[in-house]
C-alpha positions as CSV (number, residue, x, y, z in Angstrom):
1,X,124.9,131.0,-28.0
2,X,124.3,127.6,-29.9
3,X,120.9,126.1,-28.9
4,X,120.6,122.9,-27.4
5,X,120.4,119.9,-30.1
6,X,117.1,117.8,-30.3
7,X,117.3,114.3,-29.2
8,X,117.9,112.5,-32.2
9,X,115.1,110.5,-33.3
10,X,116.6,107.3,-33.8
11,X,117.7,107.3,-30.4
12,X,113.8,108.3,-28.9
13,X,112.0,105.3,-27.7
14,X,109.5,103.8,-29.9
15,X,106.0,103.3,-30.4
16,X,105.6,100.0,-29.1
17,X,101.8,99.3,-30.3
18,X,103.5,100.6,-33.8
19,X,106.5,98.2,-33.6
20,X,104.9,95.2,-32.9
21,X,102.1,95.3,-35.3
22,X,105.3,96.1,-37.8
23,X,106.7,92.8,-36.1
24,X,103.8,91.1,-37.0
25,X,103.8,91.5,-40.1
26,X,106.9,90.3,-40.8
27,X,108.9,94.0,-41.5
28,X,112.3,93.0,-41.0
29,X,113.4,97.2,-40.5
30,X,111.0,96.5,-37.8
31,X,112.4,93.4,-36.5
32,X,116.3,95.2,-36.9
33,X,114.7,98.4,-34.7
34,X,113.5,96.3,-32.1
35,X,116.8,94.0,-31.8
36,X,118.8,97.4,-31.1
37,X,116.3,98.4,-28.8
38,X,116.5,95.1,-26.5
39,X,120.4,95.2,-26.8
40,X,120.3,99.2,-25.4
41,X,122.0,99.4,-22.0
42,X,119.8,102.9,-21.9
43,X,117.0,102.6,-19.0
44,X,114.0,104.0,-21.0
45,X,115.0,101.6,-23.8
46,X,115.0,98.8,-21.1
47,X,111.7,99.1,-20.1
48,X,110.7,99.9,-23.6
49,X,112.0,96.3,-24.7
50,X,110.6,94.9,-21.9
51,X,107.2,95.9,-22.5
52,X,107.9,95.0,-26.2
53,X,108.8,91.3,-25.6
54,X,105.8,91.0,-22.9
55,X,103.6,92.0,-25.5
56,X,104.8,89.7,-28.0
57,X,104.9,86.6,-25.9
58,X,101.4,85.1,-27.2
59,X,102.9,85.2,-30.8
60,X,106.3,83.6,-29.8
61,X,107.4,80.0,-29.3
62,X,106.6,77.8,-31.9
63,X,109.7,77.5,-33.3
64,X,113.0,75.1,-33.7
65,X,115.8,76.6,-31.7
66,X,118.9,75.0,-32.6
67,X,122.1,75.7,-31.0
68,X,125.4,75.3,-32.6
69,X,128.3,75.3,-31.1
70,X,131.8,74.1,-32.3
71,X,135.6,75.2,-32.2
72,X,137.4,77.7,-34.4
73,X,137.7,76.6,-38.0
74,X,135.1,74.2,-37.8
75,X,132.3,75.5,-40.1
76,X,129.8,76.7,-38.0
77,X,129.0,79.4,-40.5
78,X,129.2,77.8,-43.8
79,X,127.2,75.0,-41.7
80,X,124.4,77.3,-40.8
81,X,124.6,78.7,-44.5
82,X,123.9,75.5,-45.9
83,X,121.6,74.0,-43.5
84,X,119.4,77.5,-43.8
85,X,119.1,77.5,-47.6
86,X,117.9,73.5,-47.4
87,X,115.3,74.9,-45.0
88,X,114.3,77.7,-47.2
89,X,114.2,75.7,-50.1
90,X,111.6,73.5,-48.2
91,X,109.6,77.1,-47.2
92,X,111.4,77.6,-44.3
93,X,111.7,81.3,-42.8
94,X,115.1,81.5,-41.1
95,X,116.7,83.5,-38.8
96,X,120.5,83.5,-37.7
97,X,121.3,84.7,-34.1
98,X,125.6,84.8,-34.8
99,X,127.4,85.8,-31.5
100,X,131.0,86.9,-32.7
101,X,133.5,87.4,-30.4
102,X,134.5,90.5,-28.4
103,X,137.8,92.3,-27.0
104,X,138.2,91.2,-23.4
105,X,139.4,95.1,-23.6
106,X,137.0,97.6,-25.8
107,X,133.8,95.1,-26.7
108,X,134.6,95.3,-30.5
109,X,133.8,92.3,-32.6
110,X,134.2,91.1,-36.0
111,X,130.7,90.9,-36.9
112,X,131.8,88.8,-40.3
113,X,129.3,86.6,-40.4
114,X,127.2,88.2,-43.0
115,X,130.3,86.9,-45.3
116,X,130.2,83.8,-44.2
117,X,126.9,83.0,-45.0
118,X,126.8,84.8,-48.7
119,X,123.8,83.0,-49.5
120,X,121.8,83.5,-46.6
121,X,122.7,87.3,-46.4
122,X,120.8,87.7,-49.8
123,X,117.5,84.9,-49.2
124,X,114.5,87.2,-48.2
125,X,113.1,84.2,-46.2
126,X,116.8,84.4,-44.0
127,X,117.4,87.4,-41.4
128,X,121.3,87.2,-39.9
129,X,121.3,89.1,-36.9
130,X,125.6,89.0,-35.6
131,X,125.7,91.0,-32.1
132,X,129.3,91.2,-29.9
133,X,129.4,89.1,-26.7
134,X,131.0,91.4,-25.0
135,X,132.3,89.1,-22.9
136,X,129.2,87.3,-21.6
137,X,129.1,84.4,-20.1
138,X,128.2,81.3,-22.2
139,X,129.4,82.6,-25.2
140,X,126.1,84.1,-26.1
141,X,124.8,88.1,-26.2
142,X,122.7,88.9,-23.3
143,X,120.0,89.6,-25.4
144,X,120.0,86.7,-27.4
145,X,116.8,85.2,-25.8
146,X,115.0,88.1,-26.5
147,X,115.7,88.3,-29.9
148,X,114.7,84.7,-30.3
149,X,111.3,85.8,-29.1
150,X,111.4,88.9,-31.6
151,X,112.1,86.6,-34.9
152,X,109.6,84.0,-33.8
153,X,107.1,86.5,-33.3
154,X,107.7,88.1,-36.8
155,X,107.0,85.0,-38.4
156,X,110.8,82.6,-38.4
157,X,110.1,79.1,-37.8
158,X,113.5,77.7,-37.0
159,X,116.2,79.8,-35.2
160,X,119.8,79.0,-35.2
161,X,122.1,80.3,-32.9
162,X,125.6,80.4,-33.7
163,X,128.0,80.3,-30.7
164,X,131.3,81.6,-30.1
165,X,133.5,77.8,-29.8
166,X,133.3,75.4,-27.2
167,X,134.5,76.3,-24.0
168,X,133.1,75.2,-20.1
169,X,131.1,78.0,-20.3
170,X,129.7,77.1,-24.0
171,X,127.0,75.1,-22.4
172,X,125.1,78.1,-21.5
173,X,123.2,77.9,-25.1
174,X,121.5,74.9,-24.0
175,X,119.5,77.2,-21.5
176,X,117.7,78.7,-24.5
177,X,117.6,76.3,-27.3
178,X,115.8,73.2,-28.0
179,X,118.5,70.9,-30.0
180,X,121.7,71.8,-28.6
181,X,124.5,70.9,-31.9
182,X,128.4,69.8,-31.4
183,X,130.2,70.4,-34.7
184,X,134.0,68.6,-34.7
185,X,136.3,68.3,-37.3
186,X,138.2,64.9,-38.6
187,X,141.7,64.1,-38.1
188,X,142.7,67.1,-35.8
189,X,145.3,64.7,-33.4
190,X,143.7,62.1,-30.9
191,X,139.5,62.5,-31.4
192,X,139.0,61.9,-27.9
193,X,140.8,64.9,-27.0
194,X,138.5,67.0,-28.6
195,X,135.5,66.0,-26.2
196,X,134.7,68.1,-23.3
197,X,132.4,66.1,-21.5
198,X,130.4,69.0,-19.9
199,X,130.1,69.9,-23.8
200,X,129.2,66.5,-24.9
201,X,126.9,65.2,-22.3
202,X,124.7,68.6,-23.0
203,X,124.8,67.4,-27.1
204,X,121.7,66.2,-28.7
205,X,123.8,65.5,-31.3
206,X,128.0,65.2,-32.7
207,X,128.3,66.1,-36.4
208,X,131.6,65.4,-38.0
209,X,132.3,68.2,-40.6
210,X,134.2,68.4,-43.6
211,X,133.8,64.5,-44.7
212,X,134.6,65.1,-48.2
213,X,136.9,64.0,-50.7
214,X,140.2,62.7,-48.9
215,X,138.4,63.3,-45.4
216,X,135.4,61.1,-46.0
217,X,137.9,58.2,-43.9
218,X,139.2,60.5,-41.4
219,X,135.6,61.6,-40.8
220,X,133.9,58.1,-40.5
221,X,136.8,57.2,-37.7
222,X,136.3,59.7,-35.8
223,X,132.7,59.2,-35.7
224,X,133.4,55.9,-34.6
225,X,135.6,57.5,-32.0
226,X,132.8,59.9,-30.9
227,X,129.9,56.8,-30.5
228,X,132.3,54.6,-28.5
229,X,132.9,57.8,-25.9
230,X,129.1,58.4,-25.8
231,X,128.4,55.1,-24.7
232,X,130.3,55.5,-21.3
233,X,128.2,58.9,-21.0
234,X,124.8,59.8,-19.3
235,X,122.5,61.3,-22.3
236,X,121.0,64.5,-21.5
237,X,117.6,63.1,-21.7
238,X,116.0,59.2,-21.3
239,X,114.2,59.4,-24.3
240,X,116.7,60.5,-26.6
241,X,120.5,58.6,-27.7
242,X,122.7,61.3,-28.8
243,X,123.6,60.3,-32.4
244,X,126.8,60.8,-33.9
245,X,127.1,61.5,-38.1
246,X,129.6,63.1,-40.6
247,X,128.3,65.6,-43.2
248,X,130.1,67.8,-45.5
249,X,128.9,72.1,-45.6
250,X,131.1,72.3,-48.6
251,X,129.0,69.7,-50.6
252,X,125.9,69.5,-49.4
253,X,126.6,65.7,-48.3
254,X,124.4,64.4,-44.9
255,X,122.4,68.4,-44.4
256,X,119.4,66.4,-45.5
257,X,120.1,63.9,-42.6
258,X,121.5,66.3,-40.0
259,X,117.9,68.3,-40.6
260,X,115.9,65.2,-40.4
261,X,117.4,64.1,-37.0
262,X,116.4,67.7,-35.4
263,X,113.0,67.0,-36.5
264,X,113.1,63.0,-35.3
265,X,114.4,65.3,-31.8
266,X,111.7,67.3,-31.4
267,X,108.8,64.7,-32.0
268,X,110.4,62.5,-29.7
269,X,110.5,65.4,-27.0
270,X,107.1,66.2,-27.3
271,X,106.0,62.4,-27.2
272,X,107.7,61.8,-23.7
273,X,106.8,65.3,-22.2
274,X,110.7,66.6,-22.1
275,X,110.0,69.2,-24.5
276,X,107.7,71.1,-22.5
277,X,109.5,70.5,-19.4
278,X,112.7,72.0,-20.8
279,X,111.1,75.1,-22.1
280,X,109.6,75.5,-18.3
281,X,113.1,75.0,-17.0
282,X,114.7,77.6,-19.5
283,X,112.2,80.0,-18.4
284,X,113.3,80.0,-15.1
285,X,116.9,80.0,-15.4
286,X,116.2,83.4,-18.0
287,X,114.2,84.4,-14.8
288,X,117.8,84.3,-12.6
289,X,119.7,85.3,-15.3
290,X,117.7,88.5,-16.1
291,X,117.9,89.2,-11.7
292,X,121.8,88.7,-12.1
293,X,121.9,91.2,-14.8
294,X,119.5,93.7,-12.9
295,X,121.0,93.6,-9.4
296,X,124.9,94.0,-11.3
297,X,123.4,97.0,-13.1
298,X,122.0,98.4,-9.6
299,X,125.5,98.2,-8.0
300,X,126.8,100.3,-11.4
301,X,124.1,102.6,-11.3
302,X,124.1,104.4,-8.0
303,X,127.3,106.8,-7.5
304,X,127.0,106.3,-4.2
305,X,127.5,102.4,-3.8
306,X,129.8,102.4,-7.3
307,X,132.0,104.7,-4.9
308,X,131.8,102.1,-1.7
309,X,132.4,99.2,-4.1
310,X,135.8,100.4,-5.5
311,X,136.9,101.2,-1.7
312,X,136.1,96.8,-1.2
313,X,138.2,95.9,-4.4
314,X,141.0,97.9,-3.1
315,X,141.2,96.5,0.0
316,X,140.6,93.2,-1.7
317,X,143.3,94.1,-4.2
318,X,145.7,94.8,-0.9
319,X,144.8,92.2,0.6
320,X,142.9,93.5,3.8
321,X,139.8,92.2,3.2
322,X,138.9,88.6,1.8
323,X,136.8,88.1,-1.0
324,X,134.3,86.2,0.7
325,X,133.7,89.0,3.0
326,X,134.1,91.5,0.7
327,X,131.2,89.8,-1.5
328,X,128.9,89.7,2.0
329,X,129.8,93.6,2.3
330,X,128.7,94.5,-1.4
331,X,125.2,92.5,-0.4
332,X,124.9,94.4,2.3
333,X,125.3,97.8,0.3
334,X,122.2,96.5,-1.7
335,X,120.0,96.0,1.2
């Protein structure tokens, strides 16, 4: 008879006293460990994480989180690449948070963007972290926040967080970043028809990519295009007027700039008080998100109300039973 295997170790749950002083120290095998261990749908890696990131909380948020979010094609990742070398290059320590998308069916993703950002992928002052959405909402990986709070506490001042493209539901970044970036591109059809104005009014700033070469025109009217929209819309905040510029990741042309208006962001934020207040706000809404994800879990955990839960979508399904009250009964099942 074949004995039992051993639990493998690199599925036992850590030392977390051992991890963080790793963390600490800026050991990014460390800092890769404890990413997989916050992204673990295991329970016992759960709490693990939890008391991981608790523990950590004293040595996290002091750093620029920038959000950037833009459509397909549009240079987000050769954005970021650029971008995080002119950091480095000014002593920086970077870290990438790349959400890649995921089948709607099997929760596969790409995971490219280690090729997309060449030089960043081999800067020890960068650490690219690309985890599937798997389908979350706001284009973002559930764990993303945590992992923020992981690279800040091993030592990366300025986060980026790469989103999937703009949707509706793209806006969710702005719930965890600090500057929240809209990347468009020149001369795709009628500029106007590229802004979502959920998107947009959430922007702390538009950048025009790829104004280079025979684009440099294209670029600069579009811009124009962008401001004159902006003026009809509410900013996000009273203290700060979305700006609008063109830059090129290819060349290297307005990074300089694009950095230097982050910066001008955050000063102004702390100045007026908005900075603090939207990192309270954040916290709360990763407060509700973190119950959503907890009471969903709950209703997948226990046999027993999984069981009750696929009789309701039937008879949802069939049409006996609406929605509304169907949703009323699963609360119930809860209680």
């Amino acid at each position: 008879m074949t004995p039992p295997k051993s639990a493998s170790p690199r599925n036992a749950v850590p030392d977390i006293a051992a991890l963080k002083a790793e963390l600490r120290v800026r050991n990014r095998a460390a800092l890769a460990r404890a990413i997989t261990l916050i992204e673990s749908r295991r329970a016992d890696h759960q709490a693990a994480a939890r008391d991981l990131v608790q523990a950590l909380l004293p040595h996290t948020g002091r750093a620029i989180r920038v959000g950037i979010t833009g459509s397909p094609g549009v240079g987000k990742s050769t954005t970021i690449d650029a971008l995080g070398m002119f950091l480095i290059e000014r002593g920086h320590k970077v870290a990438v948070l790349a959400v890649d998308p995921s089948s709607a069916r099997t929760g596969g993703s790409i995971l490219g963007d280690k090729t997309r950002m060449a030089r960043l992928a081999v800067s020890e002052s960068a650490y690219i972290r690309p985890s599937p959405a798997s389908g979350t909402l706001g284009g973002v990986a559930a764990k993303t926040r945590e992992a923020m709070l992981l690279c800040e506490a091993a030592g990366f001042d300025v986060i980026l967080v790469e989103t999937v493209g703009i949707g509706q539901s793209e806006t969710a970044v702005c719930d965890m970043t600090d500057f929240f970036l809209a990347l468009m591109l020149p001369g795709a059809g009628d500029e106007l028809q590229g802004i979502k104005k959920g998107l947009v009014e959430l922007a702390d700033m538009i950048a025009i990519n790829k104004a280079d070469g025979d684009n440099v025109k294209r670029a600069n009217h579009a811009a124009a295009d962008y401001r004159s929209a902006l003026h009809i819309l509410a900013p996000r905040s009273a203290h700060w007027q979305p700006p609008v510029m063109t830059y090129s990741a290819l060349t290297g042309a307005g990074i300089a700039e694009l950095w230097q208006t982050i910066v001008d962001h955050r000063s102004a934020m702390e100045a007026s008080g908005d900075f603090a207040a939207r990192r309270r706000e954040q916290q709360v809404k990763w407060m509700w998100s973190m119950l959503e994800q907890r009471m969903l879990a709950r209703l997948r955990a226990d046999a027993g109300v999984r069981g009750k839960v696929k009789k309701i979508e039937a008879e949802v399904a069939d049409g006996r039973v609406t929605p509304a009250i169907a949703a009323e009964q699963i609360v119930e099942l809860l209680k």
